[in-house]
C-alpha positions in Angstrom: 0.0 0.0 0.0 1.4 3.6 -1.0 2.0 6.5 2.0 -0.3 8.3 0.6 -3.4 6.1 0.8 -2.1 4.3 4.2 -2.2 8.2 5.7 -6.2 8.2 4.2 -7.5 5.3 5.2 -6.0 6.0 8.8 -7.3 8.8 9.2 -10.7 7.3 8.2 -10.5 4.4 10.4 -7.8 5.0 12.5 -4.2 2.8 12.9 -5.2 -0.6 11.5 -4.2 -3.5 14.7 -4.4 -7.0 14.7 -7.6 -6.7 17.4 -8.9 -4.4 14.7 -8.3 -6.9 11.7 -9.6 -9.9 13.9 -12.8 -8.1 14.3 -13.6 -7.3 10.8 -12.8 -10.4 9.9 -14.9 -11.6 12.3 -17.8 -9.1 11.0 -17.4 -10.0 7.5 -18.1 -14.0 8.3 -20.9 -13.1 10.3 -20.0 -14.5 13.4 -20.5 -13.6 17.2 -17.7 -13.5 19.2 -18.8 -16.9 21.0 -18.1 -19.0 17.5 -15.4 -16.9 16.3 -13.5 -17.4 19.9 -14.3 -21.4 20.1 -12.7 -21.0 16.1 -9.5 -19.6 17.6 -9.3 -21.6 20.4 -9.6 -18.7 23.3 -12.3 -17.4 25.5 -15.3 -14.9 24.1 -13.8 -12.4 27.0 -9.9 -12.6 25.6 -11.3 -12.3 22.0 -13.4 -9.2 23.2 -10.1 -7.7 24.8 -8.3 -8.3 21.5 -10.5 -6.3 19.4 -10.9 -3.8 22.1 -6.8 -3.3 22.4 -6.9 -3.7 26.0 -4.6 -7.3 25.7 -2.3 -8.2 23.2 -0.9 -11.0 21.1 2.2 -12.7 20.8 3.5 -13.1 17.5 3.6 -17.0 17.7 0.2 -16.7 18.8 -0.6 -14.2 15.8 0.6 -16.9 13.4 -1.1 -19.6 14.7 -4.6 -17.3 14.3 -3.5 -16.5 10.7 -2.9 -20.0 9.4 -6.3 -21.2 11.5 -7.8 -18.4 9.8 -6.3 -18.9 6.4 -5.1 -15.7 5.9 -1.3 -14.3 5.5 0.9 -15.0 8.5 3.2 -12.5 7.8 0.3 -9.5 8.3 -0.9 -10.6 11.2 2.5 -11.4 13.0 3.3 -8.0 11.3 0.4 -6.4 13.3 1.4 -7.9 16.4 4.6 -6.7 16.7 3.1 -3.0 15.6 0.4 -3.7 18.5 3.3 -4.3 21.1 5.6 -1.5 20.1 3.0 1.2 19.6 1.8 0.3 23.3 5.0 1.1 25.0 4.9 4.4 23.2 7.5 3.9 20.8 7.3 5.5 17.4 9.1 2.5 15.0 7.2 1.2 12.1 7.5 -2.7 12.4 8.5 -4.7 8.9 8.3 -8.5 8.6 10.2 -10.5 6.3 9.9 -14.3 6.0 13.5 -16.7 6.2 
């Protein structure tokens, strides 16, 4: 994605996180948090502090949702890292590249 349309669609929606991605993703299937946490294999109440950005994931545990999830492990273990750093404050862009 280009700067310039990374800068818009923050500012629309605000700094995209993995809670964030989890709970569109999780919107788009049409599925309460109940089957979407059984799917993950975690409680409805540590799925709802996910999304909510009051707990955070490890990135192990980010590719482990992606692969359960089918989607691209490097994204969300990308956005887990982000989700860690920008809570201590920090201000480093995180980049993930695969071995």
């Amino acid at each position: 994605m280009n700067t310039d349309a990374k800068k818009f669609l923050e500012k629309q929606i605000g700094r995209l996180t993995l809670g964030g991605l989890l709970n569109s993703i999780r919107l788009g299937e049409e599925l309460s948090q109940d089957e979407f946490s059984k799917l993950l294999g975690i409680s409805k109440s540590h799925l709802c502090d996910i999304e909510k950005g009051r707990k955070f994931v490890s990135p192990e545990r980010a590719e482990f949702f992606a692969k359960k999830l089918k989607y691209s492990a490097h994204q969300f273990v990308r956005l887990a890292l982000q989700d860690l750093i920008n809570n201590t404050g920090l201000k480093y862009a995180v980049e993930v590249h695969a071995l």
